[in-house]
C-alpha positions in Angstrom: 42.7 59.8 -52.5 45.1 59.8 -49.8 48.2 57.5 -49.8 48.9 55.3 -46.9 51.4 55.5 -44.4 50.8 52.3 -42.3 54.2 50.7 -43.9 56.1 54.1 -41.9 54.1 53.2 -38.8 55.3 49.8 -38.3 58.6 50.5 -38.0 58.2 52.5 -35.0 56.3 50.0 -33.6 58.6 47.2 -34.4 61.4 49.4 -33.4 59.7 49.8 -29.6 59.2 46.2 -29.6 62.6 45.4 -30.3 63.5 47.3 -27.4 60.9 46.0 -25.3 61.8 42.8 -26.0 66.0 43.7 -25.1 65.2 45.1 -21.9 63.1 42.5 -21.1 66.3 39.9 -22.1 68.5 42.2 -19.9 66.4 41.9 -16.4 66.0 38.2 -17.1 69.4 37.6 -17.9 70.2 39.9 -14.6 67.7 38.0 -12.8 69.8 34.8 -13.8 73.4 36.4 -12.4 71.6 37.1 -9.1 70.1 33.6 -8.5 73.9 32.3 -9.5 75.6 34.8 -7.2 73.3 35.9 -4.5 70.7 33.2 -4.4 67.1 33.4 -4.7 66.8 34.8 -1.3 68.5 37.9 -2.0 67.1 38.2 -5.6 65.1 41.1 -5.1 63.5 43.2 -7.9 65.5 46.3 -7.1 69.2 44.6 -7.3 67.8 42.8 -10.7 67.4 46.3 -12.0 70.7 47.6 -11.1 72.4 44.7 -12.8 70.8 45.3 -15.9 71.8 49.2 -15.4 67.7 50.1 -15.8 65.2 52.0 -13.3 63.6 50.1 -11.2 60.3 51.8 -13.2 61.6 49.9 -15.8 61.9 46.5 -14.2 57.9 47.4 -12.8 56.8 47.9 -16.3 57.9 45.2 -17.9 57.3 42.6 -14.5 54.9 44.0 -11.9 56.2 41.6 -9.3 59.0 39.8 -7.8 56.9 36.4 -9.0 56.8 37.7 -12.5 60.2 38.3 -13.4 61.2 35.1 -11.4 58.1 32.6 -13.3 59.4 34.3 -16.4 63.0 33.5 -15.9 62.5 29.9 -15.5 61.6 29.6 -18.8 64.3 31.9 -20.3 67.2 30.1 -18.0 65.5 26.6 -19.6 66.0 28.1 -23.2 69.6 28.9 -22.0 70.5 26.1 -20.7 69.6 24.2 -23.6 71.2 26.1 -25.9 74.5 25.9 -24.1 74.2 21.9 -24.1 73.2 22.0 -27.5 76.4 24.1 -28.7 78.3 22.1 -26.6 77.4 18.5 -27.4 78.1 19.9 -31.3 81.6 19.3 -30.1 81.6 15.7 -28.8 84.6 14.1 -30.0 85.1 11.8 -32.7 87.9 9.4 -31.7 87.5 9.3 -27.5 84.9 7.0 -25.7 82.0 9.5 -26.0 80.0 7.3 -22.9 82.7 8.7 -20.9 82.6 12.0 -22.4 78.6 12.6 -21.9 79.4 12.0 -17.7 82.3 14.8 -18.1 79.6 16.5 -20.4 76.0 16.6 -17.6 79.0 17.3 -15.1 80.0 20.1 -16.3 76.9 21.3 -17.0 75.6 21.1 -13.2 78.8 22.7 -12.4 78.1 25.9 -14.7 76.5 29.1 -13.4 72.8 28.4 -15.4 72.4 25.0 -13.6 73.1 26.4 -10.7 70.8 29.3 -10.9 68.6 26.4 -11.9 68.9 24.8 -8.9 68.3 27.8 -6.9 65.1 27.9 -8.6 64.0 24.1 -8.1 64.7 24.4 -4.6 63.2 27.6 -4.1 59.9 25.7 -5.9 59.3 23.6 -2.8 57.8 26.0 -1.0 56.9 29.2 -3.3 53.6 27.6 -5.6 54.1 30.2 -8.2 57.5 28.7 -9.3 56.5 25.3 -9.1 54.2 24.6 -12.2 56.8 26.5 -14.4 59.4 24.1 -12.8 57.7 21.0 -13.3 57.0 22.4 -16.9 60.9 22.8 -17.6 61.8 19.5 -15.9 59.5 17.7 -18.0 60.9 19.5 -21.4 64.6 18.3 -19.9 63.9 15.2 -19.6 62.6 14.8 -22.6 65.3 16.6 -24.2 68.3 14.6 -22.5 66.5 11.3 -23.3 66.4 12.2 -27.2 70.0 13.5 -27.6 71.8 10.7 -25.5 69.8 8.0 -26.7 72.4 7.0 -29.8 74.9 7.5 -26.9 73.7 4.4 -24.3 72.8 1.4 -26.6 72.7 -1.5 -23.5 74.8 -4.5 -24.2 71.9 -6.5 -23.0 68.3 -5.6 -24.2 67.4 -7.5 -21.2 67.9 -5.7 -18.6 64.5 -3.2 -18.3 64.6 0.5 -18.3 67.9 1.5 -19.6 66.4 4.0 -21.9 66.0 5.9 -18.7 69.8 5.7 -17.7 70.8 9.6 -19.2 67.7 10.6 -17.0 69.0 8.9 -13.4 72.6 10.9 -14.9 70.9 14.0 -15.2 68.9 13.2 -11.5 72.8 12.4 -10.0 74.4 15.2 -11.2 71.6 17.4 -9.6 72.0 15.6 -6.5 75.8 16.0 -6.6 75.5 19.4 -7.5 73.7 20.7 -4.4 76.5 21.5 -1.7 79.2 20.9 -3.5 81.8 23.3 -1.7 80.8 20.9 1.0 81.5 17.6 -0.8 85.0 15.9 -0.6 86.1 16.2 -4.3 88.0 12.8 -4.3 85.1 11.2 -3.3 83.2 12.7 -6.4 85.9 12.3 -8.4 85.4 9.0 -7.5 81.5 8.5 -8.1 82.1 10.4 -11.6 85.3 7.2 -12.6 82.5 5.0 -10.7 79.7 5.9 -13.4 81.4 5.5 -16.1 82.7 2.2 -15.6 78.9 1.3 -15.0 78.1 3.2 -18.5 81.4 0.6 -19.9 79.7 -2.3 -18.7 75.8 -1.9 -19.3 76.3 0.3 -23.1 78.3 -0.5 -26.0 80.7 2.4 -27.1 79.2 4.2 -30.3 80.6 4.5 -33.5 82.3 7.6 -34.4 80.5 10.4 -36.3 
């Protein structure tokens, strides 16, 4: 009887899909650089491809079209984006008023390159349909996400006052709205809104004890 070689096959295989899987991370990771530095207007498939140094035969096999690579990258900035709050809110401090820190926190967030590439994106989903399911999709996994990890953060003085809970949400919606045009913002007067907020999160939530 003859042996068999199928455990020598897979590696092959699992060695091209490694490397499938990489060169798919480099166009979407390019595709993320463009939106943050060109915008999504000028994110074309060819100038994704040069970023991540492949063909532009490359970038057609692994996303036929423009919509492709662009519906695909929602989904891996998303995965981003939360990895970078995640690592981030690992570092929330012990001793200073962490209400305060979680506005300095979304802030700078919105202010980082992923949100804004992010932003390109939601805009962009108004009126291109392809983006918009895979939009709403990520906006719904967000909220969801900043509702869980703030929610030891914002416990309300008063119980009486309804729909708190949603208070790290309407953050999250502010600093989105803040976010757009901000080169054409005065930054005093968001410097202001920012000390304004968390005087609010003072007043309405009770500070939380230390880790």
């Amino acid at each position: 009887m003859g042996t068999s070689n199928s455990g020598g096959s897979c590696k092959p295989r699992l060695k091209q899909e490694e490397k499938s899987a990489e060169t798919r991370r480099r166009l979407l990771d390019a595709a993320i650089g463009c939106l943050v530095e060109r915008g999504y207007a000028n994110t074309t498939g060819s100038e994704i491809a040069e970023r991540a140094g492949l063909s532009r035969g490359a970038q057609l096999y692994h996303f036929p079209t423009r919509e492709d690579l662009l519906t695909r990258a929602v989904e891996h900035l998303f995965e981003r984006m939360l990895n970078e709050m995640r690592e981030k809110f690992v570092e929330l401090p012990d001793e200073a008023d962490r209400r305060s820190f979680a506005v300095d926190f979304l802030w700078g967030m919105a202010n980082g390159p992923l949100f804004q590439a992010w932003l390109e994106l939601m805009i962009a989903s108004r009126t291109d349909a392809y983006l918009r399911d895979g939009i709403r999709a990520v906006n719904t996994r967000l909220t969801e996400f900043v509702r869980e990890t703030f929610r030891g953060l914002f416990v309300p003085v008063n119980w009486q006052i309804p729909d708190l809970d949603l208070f790290p949400v309407m953050m999250v919606f502010m600093m989105e709205g803040l976010a757009v045009g901000i080169d054409a913002r005065e930054k005093q007067m968001v410097d202001q809104v920012l000390a304004a907020l968390k005087n609010i999160c003072g007043v309405l939530f009770t500070a939380p004890p230390s880790k």
